[in-house]
PASEBA-1860 file (N, C-alpha, C; in nm, 3 decimals):
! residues 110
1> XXXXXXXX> -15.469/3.800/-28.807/-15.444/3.812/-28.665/-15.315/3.738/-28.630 ~ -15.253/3.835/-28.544/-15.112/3.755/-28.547/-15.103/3.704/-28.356 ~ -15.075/3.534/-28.317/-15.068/3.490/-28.236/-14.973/3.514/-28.173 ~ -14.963/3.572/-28.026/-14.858/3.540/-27.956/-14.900/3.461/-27.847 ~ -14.794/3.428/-27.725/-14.801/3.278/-27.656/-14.922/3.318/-27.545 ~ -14.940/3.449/-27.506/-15.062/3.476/-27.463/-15.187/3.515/-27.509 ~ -15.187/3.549/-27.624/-15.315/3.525/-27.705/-15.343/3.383/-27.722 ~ -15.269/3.303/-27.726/-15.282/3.161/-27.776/-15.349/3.071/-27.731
9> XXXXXXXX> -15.282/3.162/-27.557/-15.326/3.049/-27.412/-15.458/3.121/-27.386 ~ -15.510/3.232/-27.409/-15.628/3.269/-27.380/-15.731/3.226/-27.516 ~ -15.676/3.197/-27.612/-15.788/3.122/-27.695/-15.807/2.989/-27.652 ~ -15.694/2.907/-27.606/-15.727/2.778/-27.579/-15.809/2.794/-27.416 ~ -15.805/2.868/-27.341/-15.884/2.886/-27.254/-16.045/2.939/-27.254 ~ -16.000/3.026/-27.367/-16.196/3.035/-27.427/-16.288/2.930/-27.430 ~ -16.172/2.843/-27.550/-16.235/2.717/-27.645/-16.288/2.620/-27.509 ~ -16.192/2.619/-27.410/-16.184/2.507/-27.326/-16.328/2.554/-27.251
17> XXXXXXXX> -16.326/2.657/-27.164/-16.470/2.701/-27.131/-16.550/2.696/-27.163 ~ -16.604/2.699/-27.285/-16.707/2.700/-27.403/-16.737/2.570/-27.395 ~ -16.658/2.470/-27.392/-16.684/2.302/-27.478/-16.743/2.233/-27.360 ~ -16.824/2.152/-27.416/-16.891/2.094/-27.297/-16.820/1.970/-27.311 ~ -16.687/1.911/-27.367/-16.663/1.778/-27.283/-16.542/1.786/-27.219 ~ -16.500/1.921/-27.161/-16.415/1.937/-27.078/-16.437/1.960/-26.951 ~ -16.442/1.856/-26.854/-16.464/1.897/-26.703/-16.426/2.031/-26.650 ~ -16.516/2.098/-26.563/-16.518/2.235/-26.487/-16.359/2.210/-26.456
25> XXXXXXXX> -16.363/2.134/-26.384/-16.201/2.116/-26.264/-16.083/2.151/-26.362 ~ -16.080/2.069/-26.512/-15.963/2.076/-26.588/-15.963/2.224/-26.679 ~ -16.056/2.328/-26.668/-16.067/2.427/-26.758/-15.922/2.543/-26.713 ~ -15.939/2.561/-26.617/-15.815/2.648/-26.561/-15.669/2.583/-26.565 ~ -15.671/2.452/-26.550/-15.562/2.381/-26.568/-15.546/2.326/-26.749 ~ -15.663/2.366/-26.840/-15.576/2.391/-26.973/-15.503/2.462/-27.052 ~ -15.435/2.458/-27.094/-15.281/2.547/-27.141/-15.253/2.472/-27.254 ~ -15.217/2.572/-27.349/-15.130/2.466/-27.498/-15.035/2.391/-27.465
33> XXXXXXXX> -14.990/2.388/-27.358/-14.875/2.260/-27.325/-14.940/2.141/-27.302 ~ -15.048/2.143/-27.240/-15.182/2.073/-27.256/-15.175/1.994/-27.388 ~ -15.243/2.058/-27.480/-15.256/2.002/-27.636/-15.124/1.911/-27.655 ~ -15.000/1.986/-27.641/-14.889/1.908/-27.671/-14.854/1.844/-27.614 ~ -14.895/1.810/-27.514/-14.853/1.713/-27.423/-14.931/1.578/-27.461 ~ -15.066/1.598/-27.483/-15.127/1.515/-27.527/-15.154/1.418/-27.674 ~ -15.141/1.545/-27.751/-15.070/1.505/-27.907/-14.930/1.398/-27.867 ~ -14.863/1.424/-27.800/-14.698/1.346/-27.772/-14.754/1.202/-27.745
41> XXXXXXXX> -14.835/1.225/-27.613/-14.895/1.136/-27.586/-14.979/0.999/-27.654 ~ -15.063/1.076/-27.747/-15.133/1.048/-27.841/-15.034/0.905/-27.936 ~ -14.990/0.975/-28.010/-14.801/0.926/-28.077/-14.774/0.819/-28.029 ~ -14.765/0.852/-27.920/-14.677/0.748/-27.844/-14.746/0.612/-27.802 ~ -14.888/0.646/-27.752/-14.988/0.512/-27.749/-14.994/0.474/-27.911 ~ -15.029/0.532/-28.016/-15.021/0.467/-28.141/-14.894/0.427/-28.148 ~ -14.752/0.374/-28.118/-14.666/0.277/-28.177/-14.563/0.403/-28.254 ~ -14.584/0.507/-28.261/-14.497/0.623/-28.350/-14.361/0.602/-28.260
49> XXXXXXXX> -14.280/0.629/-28.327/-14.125/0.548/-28.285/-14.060/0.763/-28.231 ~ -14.014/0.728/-28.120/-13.972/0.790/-28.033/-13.891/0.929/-28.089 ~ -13.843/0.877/-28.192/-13.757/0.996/-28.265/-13.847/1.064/-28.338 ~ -13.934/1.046/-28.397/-14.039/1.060/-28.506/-14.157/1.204/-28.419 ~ -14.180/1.148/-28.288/-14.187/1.219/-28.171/-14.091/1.369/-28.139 ~ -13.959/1.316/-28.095/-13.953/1.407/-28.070/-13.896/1.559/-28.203 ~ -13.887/1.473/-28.339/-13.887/1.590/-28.398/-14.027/1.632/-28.432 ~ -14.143/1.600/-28.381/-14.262/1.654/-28.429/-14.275/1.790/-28.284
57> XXXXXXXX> -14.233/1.740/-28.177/-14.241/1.828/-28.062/-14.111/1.958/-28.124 ~ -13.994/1.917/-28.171/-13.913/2.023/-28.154/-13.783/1.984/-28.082 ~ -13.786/1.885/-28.003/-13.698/1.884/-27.872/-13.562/1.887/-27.994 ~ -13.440/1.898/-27.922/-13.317/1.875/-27.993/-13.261/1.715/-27.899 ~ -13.284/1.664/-27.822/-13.249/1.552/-27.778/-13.362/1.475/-27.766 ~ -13.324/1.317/-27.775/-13.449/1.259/-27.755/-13.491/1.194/-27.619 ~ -13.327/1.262/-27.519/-13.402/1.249/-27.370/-13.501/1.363/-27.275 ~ -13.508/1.424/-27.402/-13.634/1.464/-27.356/-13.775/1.446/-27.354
65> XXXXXXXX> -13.791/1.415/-27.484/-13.916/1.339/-27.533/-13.928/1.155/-27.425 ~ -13.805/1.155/-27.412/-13.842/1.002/-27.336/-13.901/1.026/-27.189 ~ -13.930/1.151/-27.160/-14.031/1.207/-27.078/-14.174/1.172/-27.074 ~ -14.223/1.179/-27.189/-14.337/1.094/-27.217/-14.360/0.943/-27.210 ~ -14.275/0.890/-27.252/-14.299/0.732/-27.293/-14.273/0.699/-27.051 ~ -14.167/0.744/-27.010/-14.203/0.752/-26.877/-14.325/0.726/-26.777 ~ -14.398/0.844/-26.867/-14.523/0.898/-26.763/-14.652/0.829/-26.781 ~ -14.663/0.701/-26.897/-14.769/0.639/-26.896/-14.788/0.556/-26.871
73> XXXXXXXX> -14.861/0.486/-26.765/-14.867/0.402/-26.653/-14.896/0.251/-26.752 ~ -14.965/0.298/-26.876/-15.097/0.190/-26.951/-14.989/0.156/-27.034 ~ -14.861/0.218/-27.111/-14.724/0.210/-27.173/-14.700/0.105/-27.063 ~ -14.640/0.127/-26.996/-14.570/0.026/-26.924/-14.587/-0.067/-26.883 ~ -14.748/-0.079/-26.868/-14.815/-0.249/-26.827/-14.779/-0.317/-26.956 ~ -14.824/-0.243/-27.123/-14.784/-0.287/-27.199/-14.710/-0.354/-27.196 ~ -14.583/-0.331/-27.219/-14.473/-0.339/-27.206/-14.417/-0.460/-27.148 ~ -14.443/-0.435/-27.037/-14.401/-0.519/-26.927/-14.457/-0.664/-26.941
81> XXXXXXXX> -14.586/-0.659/-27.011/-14.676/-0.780/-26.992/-14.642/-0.862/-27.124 ~ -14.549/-0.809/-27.226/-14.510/-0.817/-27.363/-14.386/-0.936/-27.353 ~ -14.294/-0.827/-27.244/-14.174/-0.883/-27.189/-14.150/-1.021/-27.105 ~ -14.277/-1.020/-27.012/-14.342/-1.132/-26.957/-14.338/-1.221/-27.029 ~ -14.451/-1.248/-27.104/-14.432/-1.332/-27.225/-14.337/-1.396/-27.302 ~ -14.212/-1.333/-27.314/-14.115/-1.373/-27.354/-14.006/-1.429/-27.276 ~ -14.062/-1.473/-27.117/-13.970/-1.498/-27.034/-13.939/-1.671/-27.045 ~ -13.855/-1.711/-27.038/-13.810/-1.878/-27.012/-13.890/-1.948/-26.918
89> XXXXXXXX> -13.963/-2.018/-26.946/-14.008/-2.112/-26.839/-13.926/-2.187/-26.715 ~ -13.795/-2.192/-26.765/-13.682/-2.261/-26.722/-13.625/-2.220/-26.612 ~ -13.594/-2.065/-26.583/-13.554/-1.980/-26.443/-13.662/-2.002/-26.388 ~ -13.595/-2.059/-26.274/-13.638/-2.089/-26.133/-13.642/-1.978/-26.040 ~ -13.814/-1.922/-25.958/-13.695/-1.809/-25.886/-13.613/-1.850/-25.785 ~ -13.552/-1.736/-25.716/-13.446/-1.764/-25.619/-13.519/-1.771/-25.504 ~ -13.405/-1.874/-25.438/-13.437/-1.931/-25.312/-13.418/-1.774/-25.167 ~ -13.507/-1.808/-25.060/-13.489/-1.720/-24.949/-13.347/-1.669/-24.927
97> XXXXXXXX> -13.243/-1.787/-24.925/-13.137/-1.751/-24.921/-13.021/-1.673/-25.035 ~ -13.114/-1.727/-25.133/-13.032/-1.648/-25.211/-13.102/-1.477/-25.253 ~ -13.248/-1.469/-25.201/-13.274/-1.340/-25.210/-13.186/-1.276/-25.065 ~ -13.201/-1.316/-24.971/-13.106/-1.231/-24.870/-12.972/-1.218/-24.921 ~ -12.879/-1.282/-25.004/-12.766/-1.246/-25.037/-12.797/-1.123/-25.093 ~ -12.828/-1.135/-25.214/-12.838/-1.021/-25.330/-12.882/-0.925/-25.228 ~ -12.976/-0.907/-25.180/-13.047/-0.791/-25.094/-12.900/-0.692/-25.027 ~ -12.833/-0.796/-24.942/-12.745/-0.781/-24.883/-12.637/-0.696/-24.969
105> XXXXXX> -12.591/-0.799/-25.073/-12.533/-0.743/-25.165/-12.576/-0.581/-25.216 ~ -12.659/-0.563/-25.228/-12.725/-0.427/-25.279/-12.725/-0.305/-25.220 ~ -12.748/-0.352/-25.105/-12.708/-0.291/-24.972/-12.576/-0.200/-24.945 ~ -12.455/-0.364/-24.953/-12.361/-0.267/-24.961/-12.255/-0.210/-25.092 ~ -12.330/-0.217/-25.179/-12.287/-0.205/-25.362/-12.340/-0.092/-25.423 ~ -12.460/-0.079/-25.360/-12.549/0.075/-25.403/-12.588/0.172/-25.317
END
């Protein structure tokens, strides 16, 4: 049997109907971009390094694939809380006055 992109999407729409651990709501909204989106996804919470990614997707640039690493909210607490950690005890934050400068500054700079 030979697949094309609408046979493909109507098998993954069978499968999806059929399976009982796919919520009613998400059955019409699954699509093989679906799968791949989630496989990317997948990757990307395991630590798989960004390039590695996007030649498994196909992309020819890897600002595309950095589409993903973007869109995950639980990535970025990571992240962020990693970065935290590694901050100086030593910076002080800035004073009222010196946040109204910068503000100011920003204002008329950007």
């Amino acid at each position: 049997m030979i697949f094309t992109a609408f046979s493909y999407t109507k098998e993954v729409h069978h499968h999806a109907q059929n399976s009982t651990s796919v919520p009613t709501i998400l059955i019409k909204s699954t699509h093989p971009h679906v799968i791949r989106h989630s496989k990317a996804m997948h990757l990307l919470e395991s630590g798989v390094n960004l390039i590695y990614i996007r030649d498994f997707l196909g992309h020819s640039s890897v600002t595309t694939t950095e589409i993903y690493a973007k869109c995950n909210p639980e990535l970025k607490r990571k992240y962020i809380l990693e970065a935290a950690s590694q901050l100086d005890d030593s910076i002080q934050p800035y004073s009222d006055n010196e946040k109204d400068g910068l503000l100011d500054w920003l204002k008329n700079n950007i």
